[in-house]
N, C-alpha and C positions, 0 to 999 in steps of 0.2 A: 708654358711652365707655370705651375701652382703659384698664386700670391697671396697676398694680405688684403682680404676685401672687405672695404669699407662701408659698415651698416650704422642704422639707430634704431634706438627702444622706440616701438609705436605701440607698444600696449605691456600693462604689466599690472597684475589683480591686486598686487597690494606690494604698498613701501612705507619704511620708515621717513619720518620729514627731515631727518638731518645726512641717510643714505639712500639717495633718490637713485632712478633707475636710470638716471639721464651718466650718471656715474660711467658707464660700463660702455658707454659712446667713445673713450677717448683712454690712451694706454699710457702713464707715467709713473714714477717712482711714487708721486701723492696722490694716486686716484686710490680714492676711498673704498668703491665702490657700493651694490647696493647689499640692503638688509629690509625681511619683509618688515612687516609690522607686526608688534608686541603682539602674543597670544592670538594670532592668524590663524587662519582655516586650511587646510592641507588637501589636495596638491595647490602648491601657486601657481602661477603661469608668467612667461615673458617670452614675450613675441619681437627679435627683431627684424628689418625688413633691409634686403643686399641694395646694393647702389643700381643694379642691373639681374638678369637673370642671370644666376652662372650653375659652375659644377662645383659644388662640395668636393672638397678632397679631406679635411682634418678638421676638425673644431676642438677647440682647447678651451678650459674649464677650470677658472684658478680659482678655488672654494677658499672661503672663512678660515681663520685657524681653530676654530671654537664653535659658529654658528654653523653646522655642518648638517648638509641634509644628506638622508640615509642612502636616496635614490634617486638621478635626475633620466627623464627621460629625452629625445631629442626625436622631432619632427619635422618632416622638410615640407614645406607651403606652395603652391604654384596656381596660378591663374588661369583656368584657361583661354585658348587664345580671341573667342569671342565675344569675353567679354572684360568688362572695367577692369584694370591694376587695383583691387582695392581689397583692404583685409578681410572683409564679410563675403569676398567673393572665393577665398582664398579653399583649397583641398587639399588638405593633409597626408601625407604618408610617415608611418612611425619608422622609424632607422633605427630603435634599440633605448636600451640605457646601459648606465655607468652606477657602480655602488661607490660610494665612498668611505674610507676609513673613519671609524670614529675619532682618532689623533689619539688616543688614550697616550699611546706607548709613546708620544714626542710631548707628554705633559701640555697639550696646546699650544706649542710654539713652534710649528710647522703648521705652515698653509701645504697641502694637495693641486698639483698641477696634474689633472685630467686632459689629457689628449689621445682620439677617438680617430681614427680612419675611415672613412665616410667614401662613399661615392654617390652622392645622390645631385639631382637637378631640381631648380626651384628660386622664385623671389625672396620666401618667410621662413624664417629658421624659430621655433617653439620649442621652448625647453618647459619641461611638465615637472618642477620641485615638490617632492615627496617632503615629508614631515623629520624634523629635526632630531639628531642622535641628544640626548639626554647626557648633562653634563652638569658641574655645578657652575660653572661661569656663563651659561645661558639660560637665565632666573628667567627669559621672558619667553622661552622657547620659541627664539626665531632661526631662519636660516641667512647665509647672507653666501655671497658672491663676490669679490675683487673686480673679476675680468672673465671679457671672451673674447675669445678669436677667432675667426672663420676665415678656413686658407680655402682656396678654388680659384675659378678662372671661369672670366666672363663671357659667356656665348657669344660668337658672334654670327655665327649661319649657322643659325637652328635645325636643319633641314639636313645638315649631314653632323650627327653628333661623336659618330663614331672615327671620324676624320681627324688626327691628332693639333693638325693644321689651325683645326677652327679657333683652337685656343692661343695660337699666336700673336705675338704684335705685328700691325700691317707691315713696319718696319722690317723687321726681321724674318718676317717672311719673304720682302722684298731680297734682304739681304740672301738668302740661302736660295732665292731662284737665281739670280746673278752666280752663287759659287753654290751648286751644289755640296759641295765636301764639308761647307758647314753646318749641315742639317745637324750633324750630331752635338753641334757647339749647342745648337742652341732650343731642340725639339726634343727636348726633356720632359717628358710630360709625367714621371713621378716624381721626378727631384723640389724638393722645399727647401730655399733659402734659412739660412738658421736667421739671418735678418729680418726675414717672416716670424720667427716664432716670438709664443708670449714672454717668453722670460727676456727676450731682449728689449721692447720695451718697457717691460716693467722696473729696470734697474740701469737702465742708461737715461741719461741728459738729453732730454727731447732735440736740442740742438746742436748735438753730437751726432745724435742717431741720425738725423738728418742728413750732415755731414758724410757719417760713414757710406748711407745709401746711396750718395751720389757718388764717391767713389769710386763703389763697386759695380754701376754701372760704367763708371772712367773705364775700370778694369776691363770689363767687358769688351768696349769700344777698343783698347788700346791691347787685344787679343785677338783680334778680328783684322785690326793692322798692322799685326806683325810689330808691335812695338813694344818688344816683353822686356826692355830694361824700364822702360816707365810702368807700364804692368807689375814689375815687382816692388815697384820704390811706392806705388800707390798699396801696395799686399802689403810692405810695412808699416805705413801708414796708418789702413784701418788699425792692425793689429794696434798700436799704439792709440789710437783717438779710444776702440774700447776699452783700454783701462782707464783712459780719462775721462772718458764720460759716463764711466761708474763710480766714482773717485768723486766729481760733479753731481750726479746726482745722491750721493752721500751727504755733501754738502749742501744739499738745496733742502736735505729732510730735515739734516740741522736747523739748519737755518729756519724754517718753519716750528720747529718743536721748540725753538729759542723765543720764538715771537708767542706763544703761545703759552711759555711761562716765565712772559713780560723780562725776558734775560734779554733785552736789547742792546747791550754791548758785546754780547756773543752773537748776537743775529748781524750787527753790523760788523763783526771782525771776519764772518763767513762769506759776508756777502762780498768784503773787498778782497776773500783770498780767492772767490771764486773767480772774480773779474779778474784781477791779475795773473791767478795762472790760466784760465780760458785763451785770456790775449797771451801769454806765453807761447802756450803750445802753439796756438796758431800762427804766431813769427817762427818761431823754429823749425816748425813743418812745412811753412811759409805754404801756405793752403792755399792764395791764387794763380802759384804757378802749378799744383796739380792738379786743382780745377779747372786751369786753362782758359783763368776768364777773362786775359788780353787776345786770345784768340789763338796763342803759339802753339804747335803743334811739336814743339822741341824745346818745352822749358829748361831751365838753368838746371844742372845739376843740386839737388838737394843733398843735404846730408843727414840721414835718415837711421841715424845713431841713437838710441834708447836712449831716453831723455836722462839725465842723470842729476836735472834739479827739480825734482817736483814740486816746489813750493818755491814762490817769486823771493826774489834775496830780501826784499826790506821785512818780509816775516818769519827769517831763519833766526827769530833770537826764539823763537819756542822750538823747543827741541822735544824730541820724544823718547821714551824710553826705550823702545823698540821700535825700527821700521815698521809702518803696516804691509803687510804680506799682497802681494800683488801674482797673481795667476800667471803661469807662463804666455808666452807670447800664442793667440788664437789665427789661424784663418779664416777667413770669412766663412769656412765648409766645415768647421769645426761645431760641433753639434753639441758639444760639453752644455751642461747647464751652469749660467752666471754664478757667482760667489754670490752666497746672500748675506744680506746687510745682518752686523751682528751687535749684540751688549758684551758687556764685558763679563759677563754672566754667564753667557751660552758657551755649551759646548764648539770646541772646534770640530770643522765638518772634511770631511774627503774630501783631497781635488778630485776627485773621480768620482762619477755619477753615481748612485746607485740601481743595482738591476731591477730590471722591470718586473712588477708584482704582480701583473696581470697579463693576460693578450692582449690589451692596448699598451699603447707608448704616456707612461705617466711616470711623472715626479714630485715630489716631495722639496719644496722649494722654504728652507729655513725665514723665520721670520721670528720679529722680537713682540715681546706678548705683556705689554703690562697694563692693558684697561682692558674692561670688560664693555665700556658704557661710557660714551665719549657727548660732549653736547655741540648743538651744532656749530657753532663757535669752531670748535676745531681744526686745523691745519693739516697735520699729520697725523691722521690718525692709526694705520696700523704699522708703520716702517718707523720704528723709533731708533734715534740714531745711534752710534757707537759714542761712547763715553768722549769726551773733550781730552785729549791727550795732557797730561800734567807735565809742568817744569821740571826739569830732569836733578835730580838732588846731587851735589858735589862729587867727583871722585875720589876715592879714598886717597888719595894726593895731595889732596887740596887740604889747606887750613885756613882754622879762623881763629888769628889769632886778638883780632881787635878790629877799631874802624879806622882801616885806611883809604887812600885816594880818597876823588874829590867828585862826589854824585853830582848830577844833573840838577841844575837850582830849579824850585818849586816856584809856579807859578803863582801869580796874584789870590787865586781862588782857593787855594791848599794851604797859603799860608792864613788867609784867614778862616779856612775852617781849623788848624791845629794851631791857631792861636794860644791854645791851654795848654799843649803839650810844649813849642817852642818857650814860653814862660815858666816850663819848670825846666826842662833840659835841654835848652839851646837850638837857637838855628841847625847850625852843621847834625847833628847826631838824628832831628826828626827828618831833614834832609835825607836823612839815608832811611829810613825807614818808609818813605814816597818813595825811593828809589826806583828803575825799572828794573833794576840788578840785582835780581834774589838775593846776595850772597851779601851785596848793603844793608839789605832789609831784616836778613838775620842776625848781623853782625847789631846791630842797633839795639833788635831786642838783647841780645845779649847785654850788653853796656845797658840798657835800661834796670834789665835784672841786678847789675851790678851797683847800679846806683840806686835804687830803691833800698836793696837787703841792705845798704852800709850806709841807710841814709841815718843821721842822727837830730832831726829836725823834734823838736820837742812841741812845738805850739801844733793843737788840734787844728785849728783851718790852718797850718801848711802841711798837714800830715793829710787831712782832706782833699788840697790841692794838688797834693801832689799823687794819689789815690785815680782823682780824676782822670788825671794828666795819663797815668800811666793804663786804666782801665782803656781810654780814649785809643793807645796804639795796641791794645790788647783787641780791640773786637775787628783792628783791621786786620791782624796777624791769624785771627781764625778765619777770617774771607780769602784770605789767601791760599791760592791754588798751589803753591810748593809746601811740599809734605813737610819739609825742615821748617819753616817758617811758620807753619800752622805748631807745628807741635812744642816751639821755644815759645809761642805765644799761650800755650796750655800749662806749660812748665812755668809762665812769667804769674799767668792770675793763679795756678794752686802755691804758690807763694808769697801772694797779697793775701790770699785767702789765710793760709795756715800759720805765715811768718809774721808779715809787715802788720794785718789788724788785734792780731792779738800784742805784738811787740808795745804798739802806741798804744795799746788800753783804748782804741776808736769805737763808737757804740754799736748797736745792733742793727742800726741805721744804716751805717755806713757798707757791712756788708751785706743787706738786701740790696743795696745801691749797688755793689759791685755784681753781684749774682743776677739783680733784674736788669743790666748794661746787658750783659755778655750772654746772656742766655737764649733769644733771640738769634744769635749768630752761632751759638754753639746746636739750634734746633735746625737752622739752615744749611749749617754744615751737613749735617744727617743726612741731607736731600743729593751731596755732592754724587758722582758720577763712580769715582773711586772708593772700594766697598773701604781700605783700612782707614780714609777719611770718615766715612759713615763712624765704623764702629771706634773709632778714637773716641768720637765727639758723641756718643752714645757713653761708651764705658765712662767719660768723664762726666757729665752729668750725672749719672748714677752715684760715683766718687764724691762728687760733690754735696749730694743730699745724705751722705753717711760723715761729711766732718765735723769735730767736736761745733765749729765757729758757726756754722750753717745751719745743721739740723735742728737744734731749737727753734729756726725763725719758722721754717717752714715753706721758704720762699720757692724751692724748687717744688716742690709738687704742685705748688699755688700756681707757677707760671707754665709745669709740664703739661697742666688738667684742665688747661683755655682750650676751650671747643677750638677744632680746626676750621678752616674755611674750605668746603666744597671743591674750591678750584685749585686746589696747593696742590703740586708735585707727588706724584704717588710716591716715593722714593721717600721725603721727607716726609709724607704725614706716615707712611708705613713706619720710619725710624721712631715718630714719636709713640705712635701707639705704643711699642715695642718697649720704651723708655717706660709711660706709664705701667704698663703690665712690669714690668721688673720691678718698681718702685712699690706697686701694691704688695707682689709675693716676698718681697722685702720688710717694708714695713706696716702692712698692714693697714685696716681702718681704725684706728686707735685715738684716741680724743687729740692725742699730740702728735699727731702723725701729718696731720694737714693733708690726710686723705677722707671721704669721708663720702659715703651712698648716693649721694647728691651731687656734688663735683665728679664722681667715677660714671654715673650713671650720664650725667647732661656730657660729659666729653664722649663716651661712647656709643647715643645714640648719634651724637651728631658724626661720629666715624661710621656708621653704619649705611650710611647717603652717602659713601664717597665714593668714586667711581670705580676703584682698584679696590679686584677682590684681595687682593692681600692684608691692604687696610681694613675691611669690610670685616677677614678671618682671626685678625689680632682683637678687634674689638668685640668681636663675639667669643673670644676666651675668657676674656676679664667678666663679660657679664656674664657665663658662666661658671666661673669660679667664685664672682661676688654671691649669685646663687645661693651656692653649696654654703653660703656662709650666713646670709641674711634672709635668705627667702625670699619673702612676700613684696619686702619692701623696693625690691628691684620690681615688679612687674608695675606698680605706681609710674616709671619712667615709657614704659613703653604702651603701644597701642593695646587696646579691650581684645581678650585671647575669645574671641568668635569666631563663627565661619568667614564671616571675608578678611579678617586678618592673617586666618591660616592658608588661604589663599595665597598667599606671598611666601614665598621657598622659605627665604631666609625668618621669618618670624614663626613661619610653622614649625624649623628646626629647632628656635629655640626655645619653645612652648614645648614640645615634645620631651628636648633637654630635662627644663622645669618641669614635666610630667614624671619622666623618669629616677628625678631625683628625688619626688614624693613619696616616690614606691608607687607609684597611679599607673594603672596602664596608659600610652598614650593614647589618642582617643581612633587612632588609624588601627591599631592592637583592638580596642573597644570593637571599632565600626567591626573588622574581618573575624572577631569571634562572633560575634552576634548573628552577622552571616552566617557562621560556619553552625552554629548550634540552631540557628531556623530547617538550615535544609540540612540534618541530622535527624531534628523533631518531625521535617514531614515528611523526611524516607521511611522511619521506623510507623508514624501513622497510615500512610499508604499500604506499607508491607499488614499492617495488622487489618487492616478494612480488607484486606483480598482475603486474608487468613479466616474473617470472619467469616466472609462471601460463602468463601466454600463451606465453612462449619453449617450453616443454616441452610448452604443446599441439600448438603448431609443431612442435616437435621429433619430438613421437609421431604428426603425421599428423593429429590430430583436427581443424585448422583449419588452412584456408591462412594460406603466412606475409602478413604483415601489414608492409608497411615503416614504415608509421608505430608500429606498438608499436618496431620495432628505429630509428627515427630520431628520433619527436619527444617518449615520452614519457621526462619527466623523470626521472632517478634509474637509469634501468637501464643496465647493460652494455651498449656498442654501437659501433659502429664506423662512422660516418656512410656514409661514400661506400660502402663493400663489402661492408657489413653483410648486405645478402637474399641476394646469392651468395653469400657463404660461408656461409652459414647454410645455404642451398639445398643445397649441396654436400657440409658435415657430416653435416647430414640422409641426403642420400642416401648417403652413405658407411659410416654409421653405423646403417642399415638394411640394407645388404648384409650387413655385418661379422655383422649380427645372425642372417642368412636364411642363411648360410656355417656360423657355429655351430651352427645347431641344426638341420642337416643331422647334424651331424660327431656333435654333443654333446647330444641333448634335456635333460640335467644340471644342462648351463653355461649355460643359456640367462639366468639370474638374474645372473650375475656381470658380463653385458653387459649392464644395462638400463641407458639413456641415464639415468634418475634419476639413477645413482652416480657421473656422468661432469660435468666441468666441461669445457665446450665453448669454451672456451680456453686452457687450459692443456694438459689432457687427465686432468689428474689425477680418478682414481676412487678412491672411498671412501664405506666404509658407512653414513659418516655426513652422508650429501650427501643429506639428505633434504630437504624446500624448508625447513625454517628453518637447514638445513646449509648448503647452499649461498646464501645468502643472508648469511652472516656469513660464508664463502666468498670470497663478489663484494664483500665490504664493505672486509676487512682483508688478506687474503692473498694473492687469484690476485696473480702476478706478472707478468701480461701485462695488467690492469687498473690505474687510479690515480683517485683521486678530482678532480676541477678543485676548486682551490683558488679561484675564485670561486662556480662556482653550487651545489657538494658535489656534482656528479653521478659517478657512476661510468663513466668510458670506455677506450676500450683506448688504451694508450696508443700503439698506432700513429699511431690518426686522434686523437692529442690538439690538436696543431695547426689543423687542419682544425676541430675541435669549435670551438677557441677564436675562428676566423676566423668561422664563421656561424652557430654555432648557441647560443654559452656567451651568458647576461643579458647580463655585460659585451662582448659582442664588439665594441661599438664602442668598447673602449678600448684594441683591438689592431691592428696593420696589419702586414702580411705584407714581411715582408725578401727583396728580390728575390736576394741572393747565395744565403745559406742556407734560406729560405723558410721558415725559422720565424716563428712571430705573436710582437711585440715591442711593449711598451707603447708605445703613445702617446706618455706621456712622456720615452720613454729612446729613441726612433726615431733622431730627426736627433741624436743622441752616438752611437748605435750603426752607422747609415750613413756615420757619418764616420770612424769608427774603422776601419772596414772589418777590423776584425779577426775576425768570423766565421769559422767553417769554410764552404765552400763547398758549397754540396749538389750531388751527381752523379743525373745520368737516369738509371743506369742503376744507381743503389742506393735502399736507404731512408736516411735521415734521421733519425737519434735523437734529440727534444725535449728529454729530458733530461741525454743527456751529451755532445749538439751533433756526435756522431760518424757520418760514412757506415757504413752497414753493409752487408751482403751483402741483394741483393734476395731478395724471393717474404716469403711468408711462416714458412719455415724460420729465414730469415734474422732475423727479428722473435723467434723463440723462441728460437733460440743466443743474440742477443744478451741479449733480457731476462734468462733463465734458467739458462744455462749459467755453470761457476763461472769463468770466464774473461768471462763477461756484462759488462753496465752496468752501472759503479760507482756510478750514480747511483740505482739501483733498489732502497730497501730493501727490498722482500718478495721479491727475487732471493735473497738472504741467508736470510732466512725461508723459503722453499721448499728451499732448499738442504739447511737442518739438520733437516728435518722428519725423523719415524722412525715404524715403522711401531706403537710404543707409544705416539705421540702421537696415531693417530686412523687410518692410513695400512696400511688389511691387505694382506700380502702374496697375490700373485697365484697361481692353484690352479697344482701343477706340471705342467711342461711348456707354459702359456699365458706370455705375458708381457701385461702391462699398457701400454695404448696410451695412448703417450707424443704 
């Protein structure tokens, strides 16, 4: 039957130093697991090696919830058998891959459990990690990995593989030759223990799980002897030990995520509930008589009744608002997948699986998601635990009508720290306020509120004193974890604040003293577990910095705008950003606002280094919005906008921002125009250098002309309707000129090659060689123009005519029956009605561009374009004009003139 076979990492191309590959050796609630390293090379590799040769049956693949690679491949390894066990000796066969989801749709807070149906044989198992799905929470594009697990069964007589046998225990093989009739108990050779799979270690109490597996071999053993009332009292058993040892390791991530944000009175309140109910269950299960480990083969009767106290009696004074939800009773053969560990944030999940997305057997195993980028230091890092359950607030029954009964007396150490409070309001009443008895604690603050507002003390140091005194039980009343008691203490300081300091006339002093006490405690509260704790002590702060008595000092923004520290609580530095960002869109940077470009900018870079992108996203709205308000003077705070700074996700986004808000292109908008307009430039020059090719083969004879090279292809010089006769015509004219010369002149024959001749202008020069004339027909000839729609190069006699049937846009022109120029579309019926065109004559040309009749033929066409009396509307008229014969233009041998 298939197991759990136990490997390690002997080779892995690259790791993070705080997510090492040694991770992935060992399966519990806090294995980290690994992650490559920052900006790595893609595919990675990890190689582990089995304890023994065996058979693949399953490997399981518990991915990142974030660092996600797009595609893992799997290889199975084997030695052959004459030579060394060793990895360099090792041959590969590939068995496939697995894609995985990018998580998009679970917002990153689902991990992927990938498990793969295998049958292969072999010592080395090679997973081939393809490159990572793109997200905003993985700035460093790495992949990472939790867990693997590789189910099979270890060869034992090589020599017959096809033998179901081979994979038996010696034992139980022994067993089944004695009774045949239990072959079928126990020569399973597809079935996998659900005790085998990943999700059960991954969310049980390593010494639980332990626990259970011996069991259920008890079970086994005590099925095999006929001994099915103990067989079933160990069946309720397990069931019962897995909810506890999920429950357990609940408490162990606590516990670690407590020591980790130096909460050590919650790490030690976990630790003694976990030992106490640990040793419960196990008395009440009484675990050595179903282990059997006096030897009895007939223990005592248990009683094997759902436990009905789950938490040891000396810590039932914390009560909960709600039982937490515990899964129905499983069998060992129950294949469900574990409850996963949740915040009080997440969605709640199916008890029922979800259907399978693929041909393999995979799931989707919930997980809580609040860093991105954890440092080595770390404890827990991806299993963050469910919120601390809060004191349960009074039934609507109950009253308080004052301080009655008689609290638990404060020890030596309590009374000398509230020495200040006992000295303005008595032993008994701060008594109650230490109390362990929420309901002391509130009733105190009451009665304190009571004496304060009716106090009538007139001398300034006992209006102080007693200020103190009362600020003093004010910032324990907001550390306090009952929601009544936090919120009489919110009620107690917004009426020192608005009543008791303005009542005595106390200076400005006195309440930055009260605001810089409690402020502190009201920014830690933000950090609390419970969201309306959060947002209480969120909206009150804000409340605060808008009171008549407060808002002149300024004291709140001055203490909200202290750069955070690196290692604070995502939860609570996220509350503060959140407070800042409200207090700026509030009141602004304004000389009295106690906000100001330099305290907003040093508090928000220093949030942009904090681990949690949520904190990371609030602090890039404010320097985005400070921006939109100040410009320049925010980019003074941050790193030189360069290439290796935009190299960093997060700095090149908001440079881009800053780009965008200039009206500036960004410079990624820059780079892919600039592309896009190079290979634009040298398609349209390609296409024209072929255009030409052929015109000058035409030209010299070597091919008949071609009216399609001179009409339909794109980019060249050409003159639609008259284009092959004249060409026809040039040709032969310019073939005579040439058979006349070198009659006259064998010398000159080079000065006349049609090469050095632009066959519309007429202009020759040395340097009209085809990339000469090609920048030529692009920029100069003066009897050419480019269309401003398609960029083609045409003459501009037939520009008209181009535009009517041949240009992309021609149907967004139509031909004006006066002047018979093409007129958009849009301007037609204004421009037919105006009738103010010039009128075209049959028996001239028609200039396009400066709307004038001109002298028919084609002579007519070159005076106008070219001569200095020309078309005003022609700039390379202009350009042809001033040319000289030092700009490119060699003078003609004497006695010849140059055909014009």
């Amino acid at each position: 039957m298939p197991r759990k076979l136990p490997f390690r990492v002997i080779h892995v191309s690259g790791q993070d130093e705080s997510y090492r590959a040694a991770e992935l050796n060992y399966h519990s609630p806090l294995t980290k697991g690994w992650q490559s390293s920052r900006y790595c090379l893609y595919p990675q590799d990890i190689v582990i090696q089995l304890e023994n040769r065996s058979r693949l049956r399953k490997i399981q693949i518990l991915s990142h919830q974030y660092l996600i690679a797009t595609k893992i491949e799997f290889f199975v390894g084997d030695v052959p058998d004459e030579q060394l066990q060793d990895l360099e000796n090792a041959r590969y066969t590939r068995l496939g891959y697995v894609s995985l989801s990018d998580n998009e749709k679970t917002g990153y807070k689902a991990r992927e459990l990938k498990s793969v149906h295998v049958d292969a044989i072999g010592l080395y198992l090679k997973l081939n990690i393809h490159k990572n799905h793109i997200n905003k929470y993985n700035i460093y594009n790495q992949v990472g990995i939790i867990a693997i697990n590789v189910i099979g069964d270890d060869i034992r007589r090589p020599t017959d593989l096809t033998d179901p046998d081979v994979y038996l225990d010696p034992d139980k093989r022994k067993a089944i030759e004695a009774d045949p009739s239990l072959e079928g108990l126990y020569n399973k050779p597809d079935f996998i223990s659900p005790l085998d799979d990943l999700a059960f270690d991954m969310y049980q109490d390593p010494e639980i799980a332990g626990i259970i597996r011996k069991l259920e071999k008890k079970k086994q053993e005590a099925v095999l002897q006929e001994r099915f009332e103990y067989a079933k009292k160990l069946k309720a058993a397990i069931s019962e030990l897995q909810k506890v040892g999920e429950k357990l390791g609940k408490y162990e991530v606590e516990k670690r995520q407590a020591v980790e944000n130096e909460d050590y009175d919650k790490a030690k309140l976990r630790k003694v509930q976990m030992d106490e109910y640990r040793l419960q269950v196990y008395k009440e299960l009484n675990l050595p008589d179903l282990l059997e480990t006096s030897g009895s083969r007939h223990p005592q009767v248990i009683d094997l009744e759902p436990i009905r106290q789950a938490t040891p009696p000396r810590l039932q004074e914390i009560s909960y608002r709600t039982p937490p939800q515990t899964p129905p009773p499983r069998t060992p053969y129950d294949e469900r997948p574990l409850p996963a560990m949740k915040n009080k944030d997440s969605k709640p999940t199916s008890d029922s699986p979800p259907p399978p997305r693929t041909p393999y057997d995979e799931r989707v195993l919930p997980v809580n998601f609040t860093k991105r980028h954890v440092k080595p230091t770390d404890l827990a890092k991806d299993f963050i635990p469910p919120p601390v359950p809060e004191e349960e607030d009074p039934a609507p029954s109950e009253t308080n009508t004052g301080i009655t009964g008689e609290p638990e007396p404060m020890g030596e150490k309590e009374l000398r720290e509230a020495s200040y409070a006992i000295d303005a309001f008595g032993e008994p009443l701060v008594s109650k306020a230490y109390s362990k008895t929420w309901s002391y604690r509130e009733d105190a603050l009451l009665a304190v509120y009571k004496h304060v507002q009716e106090s009538s003390v007139s001398a300034k140091e006992e209006c102080r004193n007693l200020l103190k005194a009362t600020i003093f039980l004010i910032k324990r009343a907001i550390d306090d974890k009952v929601y009544s008691v936090f919120k009489a203490g919110l009620h107690l300081l917004r009426m020192i604040l608005t009543e008791y300091i303005p009542k005595h006339k106390l200076t400005k002093q006195d309440t930055i003293y009260a605001v810089e006490k409690t402020m502190p405690n009201l920014l830690h509260k933000g950090g609390d577990t419970a969201q309306r704790n959060r947002e209480d002590a969120k909206n009150f702060v804000l409340e605060e910095a808008s009171l008549m008595e407060v808002k002149p000092t300024n004291i709140v923004p001055h203490e909200c705008t202290k750069p955070i520290k690196l290692s604070l609580a995502p939860r609570q530095a996220q509350t503060q950003c959140e407070i800042v960002e409200a207090l700026y869109l509030k009141l602004g940077i304004k000389s009295n606002t106690g906000l100001t470009v330099e305290n907003l900018m040093q508090f928000c870079v220093t949030a942009l280094g904090h681990n949690s992108d949520k904190v990371r996203e609030v602090a890039e709205r404010i320097i985005k919005d400070l921006y939109k308000e100040v410009r320049d003077p925010v980019k003074d705070y941050l790193p030189p906008d360069n290439e290796k700074t935009r190299k960093i996700t997060l700095y090149r986004q908001l440079f881009e921002y800053f780009d965008k808000v200039d009206g500036k292109p960004t410079k990624t908008d820059v780079k892919r125009k600039r592309a896009d307009d190079e290979r634009k430039k040298q398609q349209e020059i390609d296409m024209l250098q072929q255009q030409l090719q052929q015109l000058k083969d035409m030209a010299a004879g070597k091919q008949p002309i071609d009216e399609s090279v001179l009409e339909n292809k794109k980019g060249a010089p050409r003159r639609p309707s008259i284009a092959s006769k004249k060409m026809g015509q040039k040709q032969d004219a310019a073939k005579k000129k040439q058979l006349d010369k070198k009659k006259k002149d064998d010398d000159d024959v080079s000065m006349y090659n049609m090469d050095n001749i632009c066959i519309f202008c007429g202009e020759r020069n040395e340097s009209f060689t085809e990339e000469g004339l090609d920048l030529h027909y692009w920029k100069h000839c003066p009897m050419l123009k480019r269309c401003t729609n398609c960029k083609q190069v045409v003459e501009i006699a037939s520009y008209t005519e181009h535009l009517l049937t041949e240009c992309e846009a021609k149907t967004n022109y139509q031909k004006c029956p006066r002047c018979t120029e093409a007129i958009p579309k849009s301007d037609y019926d204004e421009h037919i009605a105006a009738k103010s065109c010039n009128s075209a004559r049959a028996s001239n040309n028609h200039c396009p561009l400066c709307h004038q009749n001109i002298a028919s033929g084609e002579e007519g066409w070159k005076s106008h374009l070219m001569s200095r009396e020309g078309c005003k509307q022609n700039p390379r008229r202009l350009l042809a004009l001033n040319k000289t014969p030092a700009a490119g233009k060699k003078a003609a041998p004497k006695g010849k003139k140059t055909p014009r």
